[in-house]
Rosetta silent file (secondary structure, phi, psi, omega in degrees, C-alpha in Angstrom):
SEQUENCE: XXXXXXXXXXXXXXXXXXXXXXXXXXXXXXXXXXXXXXXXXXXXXXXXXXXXXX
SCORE:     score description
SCORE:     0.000 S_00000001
   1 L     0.000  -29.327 -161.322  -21.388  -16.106  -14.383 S_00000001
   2 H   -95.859  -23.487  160.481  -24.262  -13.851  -12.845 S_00000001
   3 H   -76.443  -17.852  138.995  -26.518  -16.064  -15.096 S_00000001
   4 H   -32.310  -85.071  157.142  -25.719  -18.977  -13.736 S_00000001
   5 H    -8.968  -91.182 -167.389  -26.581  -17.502  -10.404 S_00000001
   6 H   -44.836  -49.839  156.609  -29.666  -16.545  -11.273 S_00000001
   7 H   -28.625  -59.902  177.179  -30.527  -19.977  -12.761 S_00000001
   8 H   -54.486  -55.557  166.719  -29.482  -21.644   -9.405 S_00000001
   9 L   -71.933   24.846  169.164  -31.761  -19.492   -8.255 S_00000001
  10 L    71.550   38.446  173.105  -34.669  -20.762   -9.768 S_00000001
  11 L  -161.978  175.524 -153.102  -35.275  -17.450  -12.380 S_00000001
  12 L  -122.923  104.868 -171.341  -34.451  -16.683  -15.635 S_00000001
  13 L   -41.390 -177.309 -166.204  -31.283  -14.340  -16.449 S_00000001
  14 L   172.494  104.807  175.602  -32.283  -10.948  -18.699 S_00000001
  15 L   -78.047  158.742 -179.139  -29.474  -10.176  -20.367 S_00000001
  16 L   166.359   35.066  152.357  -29.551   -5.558  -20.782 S_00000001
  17 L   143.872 -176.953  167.513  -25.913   -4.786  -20.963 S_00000001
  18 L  -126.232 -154.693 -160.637  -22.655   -5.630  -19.421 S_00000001
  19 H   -46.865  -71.299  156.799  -20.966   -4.942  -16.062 S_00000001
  20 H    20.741  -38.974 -160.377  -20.798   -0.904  -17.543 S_00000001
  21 H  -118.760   14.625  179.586  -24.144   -0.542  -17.153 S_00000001
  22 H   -60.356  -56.320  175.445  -24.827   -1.494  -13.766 S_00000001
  23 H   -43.551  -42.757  161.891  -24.976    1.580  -12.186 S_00000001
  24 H   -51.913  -31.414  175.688  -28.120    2.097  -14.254 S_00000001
  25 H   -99.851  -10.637  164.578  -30.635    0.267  -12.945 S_00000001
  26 H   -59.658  -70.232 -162.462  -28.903    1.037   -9.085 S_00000001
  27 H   -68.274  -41.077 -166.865  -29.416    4.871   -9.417 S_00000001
  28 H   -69.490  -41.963 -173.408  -33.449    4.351  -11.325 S_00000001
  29 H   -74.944    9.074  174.327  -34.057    2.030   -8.621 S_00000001
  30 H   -93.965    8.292  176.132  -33.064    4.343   -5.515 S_00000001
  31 H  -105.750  -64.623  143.130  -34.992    6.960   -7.007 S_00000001
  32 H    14.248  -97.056 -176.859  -37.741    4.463   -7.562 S_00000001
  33 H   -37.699  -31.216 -156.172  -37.429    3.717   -4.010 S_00000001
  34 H   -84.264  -50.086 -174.055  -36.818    7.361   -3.116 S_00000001
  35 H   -74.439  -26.377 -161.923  -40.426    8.223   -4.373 S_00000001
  36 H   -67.162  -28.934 -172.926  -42.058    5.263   -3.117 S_00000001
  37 H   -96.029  -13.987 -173.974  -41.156    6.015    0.597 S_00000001
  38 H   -64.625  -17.683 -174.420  -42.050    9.996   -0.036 S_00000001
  39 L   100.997    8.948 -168.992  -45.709    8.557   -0.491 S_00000001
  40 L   -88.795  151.791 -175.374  -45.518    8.557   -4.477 S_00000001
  41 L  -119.036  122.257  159.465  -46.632    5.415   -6.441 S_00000001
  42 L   -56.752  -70.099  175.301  -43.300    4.702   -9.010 S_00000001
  43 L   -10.685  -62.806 -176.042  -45.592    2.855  -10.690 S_00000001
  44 L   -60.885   -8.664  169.936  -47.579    5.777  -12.312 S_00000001
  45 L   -73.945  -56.492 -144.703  -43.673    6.781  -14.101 S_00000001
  46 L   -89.380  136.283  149.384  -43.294    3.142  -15.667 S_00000001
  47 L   -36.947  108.978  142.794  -45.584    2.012  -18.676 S_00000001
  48 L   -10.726  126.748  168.206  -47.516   -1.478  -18.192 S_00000001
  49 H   -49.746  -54.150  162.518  -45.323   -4.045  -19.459 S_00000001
  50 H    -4.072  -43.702 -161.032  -48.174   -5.008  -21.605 S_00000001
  51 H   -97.998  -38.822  151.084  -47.761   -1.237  -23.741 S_00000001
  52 L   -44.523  -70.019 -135.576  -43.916   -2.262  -23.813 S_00000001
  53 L  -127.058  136.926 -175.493  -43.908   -5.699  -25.342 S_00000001
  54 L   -77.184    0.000    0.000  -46.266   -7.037  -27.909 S_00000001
């Protein structure tokens, strides 16, 4: 169902889990968020995708 959605919405689902696992990407992104307004670039935690994916 939520890919559907996303489809309607012009973008391309990414399947990583089911409903269980939600809460995961909720909590990294307020902490994400949490450094970003502190004046911190998140960015410098996270890899380039590029170094991720071949």
């Amino acid at each position: 169902m939520v890919g559907t959605l996303v489809r309607d919405l012009g973008h391309t689902p990414l399947t990583v889990g089911g409903l269980e696992r939600a809460a995961c990407p909720e909590t990294a992104t307020a902490f994400l968020v949490g450094l970003w307004h502190t004046g911190h670039d998140p960015r410098t935690l996270l890899p380039p995708l590029t170094a991720v994916r071949p």
